[in-house]
C-alpha positions in Angstrom: 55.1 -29.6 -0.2 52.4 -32.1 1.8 48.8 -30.7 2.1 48.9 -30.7 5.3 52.2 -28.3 4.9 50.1 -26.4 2.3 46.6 -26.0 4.8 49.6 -25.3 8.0 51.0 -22.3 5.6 47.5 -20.9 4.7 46.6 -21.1 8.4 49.9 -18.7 9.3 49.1 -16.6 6.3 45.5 -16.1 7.0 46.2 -15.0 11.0 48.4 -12.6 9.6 45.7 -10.3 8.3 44.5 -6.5 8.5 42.1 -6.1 11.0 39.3 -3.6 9.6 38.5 -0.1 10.7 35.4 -0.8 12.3 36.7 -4.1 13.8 39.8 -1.4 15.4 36.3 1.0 16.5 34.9 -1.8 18.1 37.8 -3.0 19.8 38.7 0.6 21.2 34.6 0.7 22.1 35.4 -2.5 24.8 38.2 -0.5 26.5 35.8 2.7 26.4 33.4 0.9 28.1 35.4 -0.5 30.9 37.1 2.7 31.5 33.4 4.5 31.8 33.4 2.0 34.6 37.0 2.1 36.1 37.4 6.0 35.6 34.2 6.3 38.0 36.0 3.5 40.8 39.4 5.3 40.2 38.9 8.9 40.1 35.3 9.6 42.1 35.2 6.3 44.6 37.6 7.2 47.5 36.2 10.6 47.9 32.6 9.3 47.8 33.6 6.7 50.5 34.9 9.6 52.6 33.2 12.8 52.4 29.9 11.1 51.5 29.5 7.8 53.6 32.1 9.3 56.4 34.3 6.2 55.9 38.3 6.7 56.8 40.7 6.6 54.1 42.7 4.2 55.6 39.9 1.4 56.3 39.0 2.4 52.1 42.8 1.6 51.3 43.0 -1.6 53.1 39.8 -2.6 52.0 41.2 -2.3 48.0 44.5 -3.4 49.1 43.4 -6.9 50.8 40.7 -7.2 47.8 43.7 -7.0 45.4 45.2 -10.1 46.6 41.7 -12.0 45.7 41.8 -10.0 42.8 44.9 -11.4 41.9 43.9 -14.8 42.3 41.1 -14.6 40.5 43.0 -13.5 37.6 45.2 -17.0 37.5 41.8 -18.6 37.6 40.1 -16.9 34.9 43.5 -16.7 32.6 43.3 -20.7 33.2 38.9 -20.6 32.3 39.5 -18.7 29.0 42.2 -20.5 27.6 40.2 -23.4 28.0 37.3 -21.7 26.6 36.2 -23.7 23.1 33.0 -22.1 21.5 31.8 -21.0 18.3 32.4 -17.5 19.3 36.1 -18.3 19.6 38.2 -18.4 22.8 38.5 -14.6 24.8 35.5 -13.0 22.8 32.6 -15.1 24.1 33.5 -13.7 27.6 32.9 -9.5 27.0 29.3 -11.2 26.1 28.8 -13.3 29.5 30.0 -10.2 31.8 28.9 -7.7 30.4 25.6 -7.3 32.3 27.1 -8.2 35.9 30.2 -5.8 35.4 27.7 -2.7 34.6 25.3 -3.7 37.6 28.8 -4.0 40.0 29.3 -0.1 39.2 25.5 0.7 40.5 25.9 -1.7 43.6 29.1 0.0 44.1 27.1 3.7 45.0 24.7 2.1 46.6 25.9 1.8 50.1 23.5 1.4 52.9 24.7 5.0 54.4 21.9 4.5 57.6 23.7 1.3 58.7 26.6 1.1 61.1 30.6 1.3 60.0 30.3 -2.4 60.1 27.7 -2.6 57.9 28.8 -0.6 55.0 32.7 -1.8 55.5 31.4 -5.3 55.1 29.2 -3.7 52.2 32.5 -1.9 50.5 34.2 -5.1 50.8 31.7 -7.4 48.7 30.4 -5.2 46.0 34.1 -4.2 45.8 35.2 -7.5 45.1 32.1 -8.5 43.0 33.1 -5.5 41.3 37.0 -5.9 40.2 37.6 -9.3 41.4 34.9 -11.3 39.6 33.2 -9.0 36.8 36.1 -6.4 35.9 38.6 -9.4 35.8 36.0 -12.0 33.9 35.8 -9.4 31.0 39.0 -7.3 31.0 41.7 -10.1 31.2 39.9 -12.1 28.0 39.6 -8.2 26.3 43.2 -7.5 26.5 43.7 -11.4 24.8 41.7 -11.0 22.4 43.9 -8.3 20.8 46.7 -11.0 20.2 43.9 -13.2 18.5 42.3 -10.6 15.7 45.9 -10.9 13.6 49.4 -12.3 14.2 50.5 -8.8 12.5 52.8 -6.7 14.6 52.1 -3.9 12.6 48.5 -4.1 12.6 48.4 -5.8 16.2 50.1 -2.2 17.4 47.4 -0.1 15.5 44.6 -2.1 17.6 46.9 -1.0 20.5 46.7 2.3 19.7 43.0 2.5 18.4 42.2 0.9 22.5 44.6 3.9 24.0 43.4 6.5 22.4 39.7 5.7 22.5 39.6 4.6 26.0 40.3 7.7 27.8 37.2 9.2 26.8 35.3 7.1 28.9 37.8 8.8 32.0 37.2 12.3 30.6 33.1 12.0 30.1 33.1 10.6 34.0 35.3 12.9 35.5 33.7 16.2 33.8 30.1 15.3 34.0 30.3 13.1 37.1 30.4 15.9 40.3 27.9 18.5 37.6 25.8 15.6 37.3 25.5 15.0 40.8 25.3 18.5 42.4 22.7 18.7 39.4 20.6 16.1 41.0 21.3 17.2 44.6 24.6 16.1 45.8 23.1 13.3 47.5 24.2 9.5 47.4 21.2 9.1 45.5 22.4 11.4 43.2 25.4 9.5 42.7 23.6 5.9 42.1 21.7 7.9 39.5 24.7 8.7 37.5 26.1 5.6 38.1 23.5 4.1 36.4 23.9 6.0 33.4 27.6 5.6 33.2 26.7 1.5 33.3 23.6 1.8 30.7 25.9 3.4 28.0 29.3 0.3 28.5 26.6 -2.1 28.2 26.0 -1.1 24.7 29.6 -0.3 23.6 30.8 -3.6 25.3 28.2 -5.7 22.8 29.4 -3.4 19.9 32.9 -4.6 20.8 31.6 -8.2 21.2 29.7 -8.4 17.6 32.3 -6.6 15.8 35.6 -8.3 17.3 36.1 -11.9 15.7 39.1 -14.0 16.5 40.9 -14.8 13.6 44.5 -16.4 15.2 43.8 -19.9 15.9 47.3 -21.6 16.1 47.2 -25.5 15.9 48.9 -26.8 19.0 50.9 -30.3 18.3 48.9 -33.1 20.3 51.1 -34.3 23.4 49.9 -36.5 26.0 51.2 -35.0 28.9 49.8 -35.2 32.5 48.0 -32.1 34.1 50.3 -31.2 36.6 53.0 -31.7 34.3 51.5 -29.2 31.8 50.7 -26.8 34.6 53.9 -26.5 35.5 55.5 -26.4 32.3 53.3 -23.4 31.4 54.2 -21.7 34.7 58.0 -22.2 34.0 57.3 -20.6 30.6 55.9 -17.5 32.0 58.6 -17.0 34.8 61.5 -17.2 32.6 60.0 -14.8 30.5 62.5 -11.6 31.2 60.4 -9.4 28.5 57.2 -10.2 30.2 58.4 -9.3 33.5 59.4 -6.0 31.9 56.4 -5.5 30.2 54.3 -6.4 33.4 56.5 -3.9 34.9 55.0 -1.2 32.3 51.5 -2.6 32.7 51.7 -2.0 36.7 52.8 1.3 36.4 50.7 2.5 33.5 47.9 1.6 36.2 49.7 3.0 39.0 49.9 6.6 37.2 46.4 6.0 36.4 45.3 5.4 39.9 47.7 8.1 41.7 46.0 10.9 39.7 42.9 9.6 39.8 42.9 9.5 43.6 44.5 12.6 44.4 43.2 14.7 41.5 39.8 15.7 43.5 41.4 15.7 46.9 43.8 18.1 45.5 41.4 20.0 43.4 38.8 20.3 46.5 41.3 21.0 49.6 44.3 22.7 47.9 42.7 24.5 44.7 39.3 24.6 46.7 37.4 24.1 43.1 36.5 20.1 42.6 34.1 21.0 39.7 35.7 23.2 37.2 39.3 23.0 38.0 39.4 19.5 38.4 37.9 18.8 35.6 40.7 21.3 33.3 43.2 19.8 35.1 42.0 16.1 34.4 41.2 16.6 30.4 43.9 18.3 30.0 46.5 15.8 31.3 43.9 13.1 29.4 43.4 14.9 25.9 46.9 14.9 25.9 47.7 11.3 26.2 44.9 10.8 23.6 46.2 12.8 20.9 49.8 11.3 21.6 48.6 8.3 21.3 46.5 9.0 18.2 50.1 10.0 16.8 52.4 7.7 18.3 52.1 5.5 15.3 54.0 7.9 13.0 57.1 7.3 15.1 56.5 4.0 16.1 57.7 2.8 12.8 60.5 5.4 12.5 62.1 4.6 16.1 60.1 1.5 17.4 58.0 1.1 20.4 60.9 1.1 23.1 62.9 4.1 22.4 59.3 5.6 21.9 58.6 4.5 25.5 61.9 6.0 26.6 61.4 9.4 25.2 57.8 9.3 26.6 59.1 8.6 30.4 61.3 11.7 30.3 59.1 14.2 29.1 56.6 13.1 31.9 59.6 13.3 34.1 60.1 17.1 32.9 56.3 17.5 33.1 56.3 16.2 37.1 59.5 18.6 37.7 57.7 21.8 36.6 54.4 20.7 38.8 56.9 20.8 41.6 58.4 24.2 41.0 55.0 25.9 42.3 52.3 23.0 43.0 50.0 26.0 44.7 49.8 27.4 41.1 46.5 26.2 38.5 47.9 27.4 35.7 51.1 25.2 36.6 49.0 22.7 37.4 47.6 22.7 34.2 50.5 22.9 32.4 52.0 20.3 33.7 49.5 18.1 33.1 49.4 18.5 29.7 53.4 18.2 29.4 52.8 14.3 31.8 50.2 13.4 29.7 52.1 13.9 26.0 54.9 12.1 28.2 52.2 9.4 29.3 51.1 8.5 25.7 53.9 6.4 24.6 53.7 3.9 27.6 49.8 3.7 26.5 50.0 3.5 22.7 53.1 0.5 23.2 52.5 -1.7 26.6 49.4 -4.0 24.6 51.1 -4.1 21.8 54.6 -5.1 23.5 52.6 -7.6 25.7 51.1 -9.5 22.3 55.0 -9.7 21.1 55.9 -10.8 24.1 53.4 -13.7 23.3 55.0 -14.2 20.1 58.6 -14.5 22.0 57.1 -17.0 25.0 56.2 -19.2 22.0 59.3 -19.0 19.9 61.8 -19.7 23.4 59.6 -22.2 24.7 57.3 -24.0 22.5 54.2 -22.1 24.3 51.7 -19.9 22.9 50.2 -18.7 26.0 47.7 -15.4 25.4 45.2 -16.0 28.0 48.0 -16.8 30.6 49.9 -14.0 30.0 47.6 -11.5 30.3 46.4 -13.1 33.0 50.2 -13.3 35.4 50.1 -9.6 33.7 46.9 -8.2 35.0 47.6 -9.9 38.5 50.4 -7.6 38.9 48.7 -5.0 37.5 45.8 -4.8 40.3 47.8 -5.9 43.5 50.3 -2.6 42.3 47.7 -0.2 42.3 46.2 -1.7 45.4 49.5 -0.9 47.2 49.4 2.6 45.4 46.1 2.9 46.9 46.9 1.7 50.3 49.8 4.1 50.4 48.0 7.3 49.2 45.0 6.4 51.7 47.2 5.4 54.7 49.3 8.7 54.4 46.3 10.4 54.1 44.8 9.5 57.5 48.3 9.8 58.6 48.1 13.6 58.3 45.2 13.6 59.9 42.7 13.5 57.3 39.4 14.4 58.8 36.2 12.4 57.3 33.0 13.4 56.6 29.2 12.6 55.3 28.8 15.8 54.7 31.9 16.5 53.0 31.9 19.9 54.5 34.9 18.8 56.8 38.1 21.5 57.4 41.2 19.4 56.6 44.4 20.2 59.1 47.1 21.7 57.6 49.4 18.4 57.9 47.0 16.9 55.8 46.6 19.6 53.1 50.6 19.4 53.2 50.5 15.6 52.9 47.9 15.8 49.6 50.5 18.1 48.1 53.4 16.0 48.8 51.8 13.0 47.1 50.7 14.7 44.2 54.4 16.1 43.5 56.4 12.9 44.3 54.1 10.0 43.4 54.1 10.7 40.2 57.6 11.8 39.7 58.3 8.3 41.1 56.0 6.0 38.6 57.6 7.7 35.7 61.4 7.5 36.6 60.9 3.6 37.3 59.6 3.4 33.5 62.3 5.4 32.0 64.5 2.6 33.7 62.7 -0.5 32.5 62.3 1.4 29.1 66.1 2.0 28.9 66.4 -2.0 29.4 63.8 -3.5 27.1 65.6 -5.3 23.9 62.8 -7.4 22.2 62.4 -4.9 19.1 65.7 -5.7 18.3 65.0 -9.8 17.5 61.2 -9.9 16.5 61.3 -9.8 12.8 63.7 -12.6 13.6 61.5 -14.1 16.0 58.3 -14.2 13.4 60.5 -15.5 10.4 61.7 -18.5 13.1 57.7 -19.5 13.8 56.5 -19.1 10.6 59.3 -21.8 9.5 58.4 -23.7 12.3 54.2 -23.4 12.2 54.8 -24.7 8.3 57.1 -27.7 9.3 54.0 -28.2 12.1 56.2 -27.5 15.0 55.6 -24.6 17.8 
């Protein structure tokens, strides 16, 4: 065998290493972080729109709808920015560094709406620090996050354990913001100023676990790409090719959106629910949200034990019906707390397998692009990924606000406002069907997902093929 065989077989060997404990911490720490961030936008941000700045629901929803579209484009645009990203720090990691500080200011400027303005005003407010928010910042430093995971090993085994490390950590940062958040602020006066406050807390504490992540999380996957002289365009369009005859990426985008989408339906309608239906948005809001969110974390926690008996898609499968059950109890009696309760605890068992799996199925799929085409495309993947995974949950959130304001939802800056009855019957009618919905469509796209079958296959092909110096 050549040296240059011998250094091309050391190379493969060496990506395909454990990645430590604390490296799996740190990694989980990132996702903790962002979700301190996103659990606040998600789960508090509507109702603060409405029934503390007096904002309709259906201006809010078409304002994240519309910025989902920029969002999405800036996603192509920073998938294309971090691939071409060369620095000692590696390739994806360099970038939870640079955004760090602007994504934790975008959650303080979010609060901080000018509330003795006009509509005008504050819409056009909204709409920038919005955007500034989840289109620049949120997409700088989650799309080069989730692609770093495929660059720490080349393991499957190890890359799924990462996977589930990120999915069981990150809901904390959900459950701390959604049980201290409304405390907090009727604490400090159930003001807006109360809410900025809290916000900046929230933002103080994922600056520091986002530079734990960053210092602890080295890239160690560094595939050598065989030199071809090809013209730009050319290349573009062979890389964009690549990705859209992709059928397990489609599928696994497919998970991605709706993982988000179940995210973002309960974290929408959870305190409208919880304040107009249940009339508690303190105590039985927050039951209701950690229970449905310890749940998924301690399914997650032990997904791995039957990962490797049954693999990640009949996992997935098994997951989608018992949130399906889960969803059909809620509807039996959705007037009922303990119910309630209940069923959020049976959706979120049901919810953990789609969260342990999709970012580990997502870094195979990697592994798949590059043994079909010839293309090892992390950034670019993640990136098409995450673009579907915004504009969905825009159009979740457009839906959920329009039929809102459809009913005749009645906003207020002093929150104090009586709902109509069609209203009160529409927030119940979302929170029984929407979900029901989300998890049916996984069950299907779980039932048709194949790629477990052919990896070990796959990673025996490229291994041959990385030693001959070949993609």
């Amino acid at each position: 065998m050549s040296t240059t065989t011998e250094t091309r077989v050391s190379s493969i060997d060496q990506a395909m290493v454990k990645v430590p404990l604390v490296t799996k911490l740190a990694y989980g720490s990132g996702d903790v972080a962002c979700n301190l961030v996103f659990g606040t936008i998600t789960a508090l941000l509507t109702l603060f729109y409405t029934d503390y700045v007096g904002i309709s629901p259906l201006i809010i929803g078409n304002i994240m709808l519309i910025s989902r579209v920029f969002d999405g484009i800036s996603d192509v645009i920073v998938g294309y920015l971090v691939s071409h990203t060369h620095t000692k720090w590696g390739q994806s990691r360099p970038w939870i560094l640079w955004s760090s500080i602007p994504f934790c200011l975008s959650l303080i400027l979010l609060f901080s709406v000018p509330t003795q303005s006009s509509d005008l005003v504050k819409m056009i407010y909204i709409f920038i620090t919005y955007n500034f928010c989840n289109t620049v910042c949120f997409t700088a430093l989650n799309l080069p996050y989730g692609s770093l995971s495929a660059m720490l090993t080349r393991d499957s085994k190890e890359r799924d354990l990462v996977s589930v490390f990120r999915m069981a950590m990150s809901p904390f940062g959900r459950i701390l913001v959604s049980m201290s958040t409304i405390p907090l602020v009727k604490a400090l006066g159930n003001t807006q100023q109360a809410f900025v406050i809290t916000a900046t807390i929230w933002a103080a504490l994922a600056l520091i676990l986002l530079i734990f992540c960053f210092v602890k999380c080295e890239e160690k996957v560094a595939v050598v790409v065989p030199e071809k002289k090809e013209k730009v365009a050319g290349q573009a369009k062979r890389s964009f090719m690549a990705i859209v005859t992709n059928k397990y990426f489609w599928l696994v985008c497919l998970f991605w959106i709706f993982q988000n989408a179940a995210v973002g339906v309960v974290g929408i309608l959870l305190p409208y629910y919880s304040k107009y239906i249940l009339l508690n948005d303190t105590w039985m809001y927050s039951t209701i949200y950690f229970a449905e969110t310890i749940s998924i974390i301690i399914g997650v926690m032990i997904s791995p034990l039957f990962m490797r008996k049954i693999g990640k898609r009949n996992l997935l499968v098994i997951g989608s019906i018992i949130a399906i059950v889960g969803q059909i109890l809620f509807m039996l009696n959705p007037y009922s707390f303990p119910i309630a309760v209940l069923s959020a605890i049976i959706r979120g068992i049901g919810a953990a397998p789609l969260n342990a799996v999709v970012f580990g199925m997502l870094c195979d799929v990697v592994e798949y692009g590059q043994w079909k085409t010839g293309l090892r495309q992390e950034a670019y993947l993640f990136s098409a990924g995450s673009v579907g995974t915004k504009i969905g949950p825009g159009i979740v959130a457009a839906i959920v606000t329009g039929m809102l304001t459809a009913g005749g939802y009645i906003s207020s800056s002093s929150g104090g406002a009586v709902q109509p009855q069609e209203a009160l019957d529409t927030i119940v009618f979302l929170y029984q069907w929407a979900p029901l919905v989300i998890w049916v469509v996984v069950l299907i796209g779980g039932l048709l997902y194949g790629l477990d079958k052919i990896y070990p296959q796959i990673m025996e092909d490229l291994a041959e093929r990385e030693a001959r110096g070949e993609m």
